[in-house]
C-alpha positions, 0 to 999 in steps of 0.5 A: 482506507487505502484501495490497492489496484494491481496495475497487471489486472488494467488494460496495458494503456491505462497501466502505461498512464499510471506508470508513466507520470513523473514525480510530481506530477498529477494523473486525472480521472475524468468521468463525463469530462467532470474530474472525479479523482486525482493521483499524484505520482511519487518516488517509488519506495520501497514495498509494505510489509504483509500483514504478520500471519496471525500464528505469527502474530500469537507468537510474537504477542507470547514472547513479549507477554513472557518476557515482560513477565521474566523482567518483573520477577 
């Protein structure tokens, strides 16, 4: 499972932590001074793709179906 945090929706200073570490390099998450989570910081890459809209998904799934069909007869 992935959780996505959009760093607009944090506090300027807390987006500035997360964004501003290096390659490499580990941000902490510290609760109670007891480290509860670690994020290591990597080389940005390029953006995921969105999920297909599922009419989109449909057409494509009726396209390969119809070809697999033409390609048998």
């Amino acid at each position: 499972m992935t959780v996505r945090i959009d760093l607009d929706d944090l506090p300027p200073k807390l987006a500035a932590a997360l964004t501003g570490a290096d390659p490499g390099e580990d941000v902490l998450l510290v609760q109670h001074g007891v480290v509860v989570g670690r994020l290591t910081a990597a080389e940005a890459g390029p953006e995921p793709e969105p999920p297909a809209s599922p009419g989109q998904h449909q057409a494509e799934v009726f396209e390969n179906f119809r070809a697999a069909i033409e390609d048998e007869f």
